[in-house]
C-alpha positions in Angstrom: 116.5 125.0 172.2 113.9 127.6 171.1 112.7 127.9 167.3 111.4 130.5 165.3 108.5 128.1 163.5 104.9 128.2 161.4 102.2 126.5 163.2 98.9 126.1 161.0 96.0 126.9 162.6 93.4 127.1 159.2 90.7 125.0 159.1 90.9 122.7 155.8 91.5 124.0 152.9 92.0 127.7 154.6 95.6 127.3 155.6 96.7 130.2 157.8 99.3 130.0 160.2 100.6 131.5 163.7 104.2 132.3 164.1 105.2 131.7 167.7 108.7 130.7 169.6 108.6 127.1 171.2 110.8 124.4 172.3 111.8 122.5 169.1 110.7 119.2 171.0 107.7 120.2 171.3 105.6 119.1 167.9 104.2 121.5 165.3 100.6 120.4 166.4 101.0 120.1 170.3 99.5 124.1 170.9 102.4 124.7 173.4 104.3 127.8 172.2 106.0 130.7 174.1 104.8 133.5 172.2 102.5 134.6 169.2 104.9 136.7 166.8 102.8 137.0 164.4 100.3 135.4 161.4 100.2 134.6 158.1 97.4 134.1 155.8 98.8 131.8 152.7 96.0 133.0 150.3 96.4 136.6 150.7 99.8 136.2 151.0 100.6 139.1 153.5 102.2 138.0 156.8 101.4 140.4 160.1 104.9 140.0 162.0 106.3 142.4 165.3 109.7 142.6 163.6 110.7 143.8 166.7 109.9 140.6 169.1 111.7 138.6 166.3 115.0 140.2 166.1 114.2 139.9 170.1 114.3 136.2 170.0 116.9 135.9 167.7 119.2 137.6 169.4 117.9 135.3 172.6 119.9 132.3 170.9 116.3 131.4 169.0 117.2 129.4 165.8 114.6 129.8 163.1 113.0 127.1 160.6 114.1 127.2 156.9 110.4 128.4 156.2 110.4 131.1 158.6 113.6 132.4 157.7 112.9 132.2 153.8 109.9 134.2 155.1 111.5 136.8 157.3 113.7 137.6 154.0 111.3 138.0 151.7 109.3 140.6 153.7 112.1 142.8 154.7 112.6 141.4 158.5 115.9 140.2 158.2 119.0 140.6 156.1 120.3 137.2 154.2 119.8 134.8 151.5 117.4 132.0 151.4 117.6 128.7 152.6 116.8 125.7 150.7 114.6 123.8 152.1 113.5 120.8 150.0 115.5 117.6 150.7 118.6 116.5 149.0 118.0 113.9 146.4 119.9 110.4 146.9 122.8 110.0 143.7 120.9 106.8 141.9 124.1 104.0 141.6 124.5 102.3 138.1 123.8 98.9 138.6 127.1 97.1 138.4 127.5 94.4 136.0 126.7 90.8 137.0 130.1 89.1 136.8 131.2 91.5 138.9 129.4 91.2 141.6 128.9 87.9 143.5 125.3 86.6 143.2 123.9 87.2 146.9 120.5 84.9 146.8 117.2 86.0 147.5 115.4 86.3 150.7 111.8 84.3 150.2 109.3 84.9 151.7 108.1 82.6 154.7 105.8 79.7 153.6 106.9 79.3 150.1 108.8 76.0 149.3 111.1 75.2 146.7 109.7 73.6 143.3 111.4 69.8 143.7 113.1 68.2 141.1 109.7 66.0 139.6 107.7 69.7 139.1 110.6 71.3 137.1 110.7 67.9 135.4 107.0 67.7 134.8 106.5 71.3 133.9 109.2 70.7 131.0 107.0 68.0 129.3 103.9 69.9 129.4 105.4 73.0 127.8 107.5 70.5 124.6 104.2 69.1 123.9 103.0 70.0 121.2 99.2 71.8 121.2 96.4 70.0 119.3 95.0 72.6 116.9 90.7 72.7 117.0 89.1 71.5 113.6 88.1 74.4 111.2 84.3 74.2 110.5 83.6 75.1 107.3 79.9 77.7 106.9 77.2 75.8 104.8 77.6 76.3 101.2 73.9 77.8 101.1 73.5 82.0 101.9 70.3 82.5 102.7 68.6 85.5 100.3 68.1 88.8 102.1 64.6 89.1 103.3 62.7 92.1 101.3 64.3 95.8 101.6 63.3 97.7 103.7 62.3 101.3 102.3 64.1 104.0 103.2 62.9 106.8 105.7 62.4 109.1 102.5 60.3 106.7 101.0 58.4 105.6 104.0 57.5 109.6 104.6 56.4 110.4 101.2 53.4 107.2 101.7 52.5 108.7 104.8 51.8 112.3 103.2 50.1 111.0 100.4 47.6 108.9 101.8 46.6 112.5 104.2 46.5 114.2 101.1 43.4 112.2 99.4 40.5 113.0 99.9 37.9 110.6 101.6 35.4 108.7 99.2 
């Protein structure tokens, strides 16, 4: 069966596209088309179709992708509505309650082993026992004084300026 179909052929980040008529086994990169029916340059937005060979090749038995078609509508080629194109979304299924449904058990995967009964036992008496708390240290009673004060940048400026300003005995 032949399809109507894009087939990018923009480097990266430049996508442009040929339209052409190929098998529809053939793969959107394989190169192997019948003919070239036009281009279309997605930045500028303007497609440069031969109506003529299209409505050709239609009327050939040619079916045309979704994105061709929405295409051929937009710009006045053919007569329709457009086609939706994006994939149905899957309904999401409440989950069922519990007691309804019978408990199916899980797959594991390979290589991982049961816990026996003396882990589940053992793991049980490590988590009752009870944590030994870490003795507070108390700080030594004595704070040592703070060391002189430090002057101020103000203060430190003002020395600076007056030991220029005195003259030299």
């Amino acid at each position: 069966m032949l399809k109507l179909r894009l087939q990018r052929v923009g480097r990266k980040n430049d996508p442009s596209f040929r339209v052409v008529v190929t098998e529809s086994q053939n793969g959107p990169q394989s190169g192997k088309f019948l003919e070239v029916l036009g281009s279309y340059d997605a930045r500028q937005g303007v497609p440069q179709l031969k109506g003529d060979r299209i409505k050709h090749w239609i009327a050939m038995g040619a079916q045309v992708s979704a994105t061709m078609h929405n295409m051929l509508v937009r710009f006045g080629v053919i007569e329709g509505k457009k086609i939706n194109n994006l994939p149905a979304l899957k309904p999401v299924e409440p989950k069922a309650d519990s007691s309804a449904t019978e408990a199916k058990p899980e797959a594991k995967p390979e290589g991982v082993e049961e816990k026996t009964e003396e882990v589940k036992a053992e793991a049980e008496v490590v988590a009752e026992e009870p944590v030994a708390e870490a003795p507070v240290v108390e700080a030594p009673a004595e704070v040592a004084e703070p060391a002189e004060a430090v002057p101020a940048p103000a203060e430190v400026a003002e020395e600076v300026v007056t030991a220029e300003e005195k003259p030299a005995e």
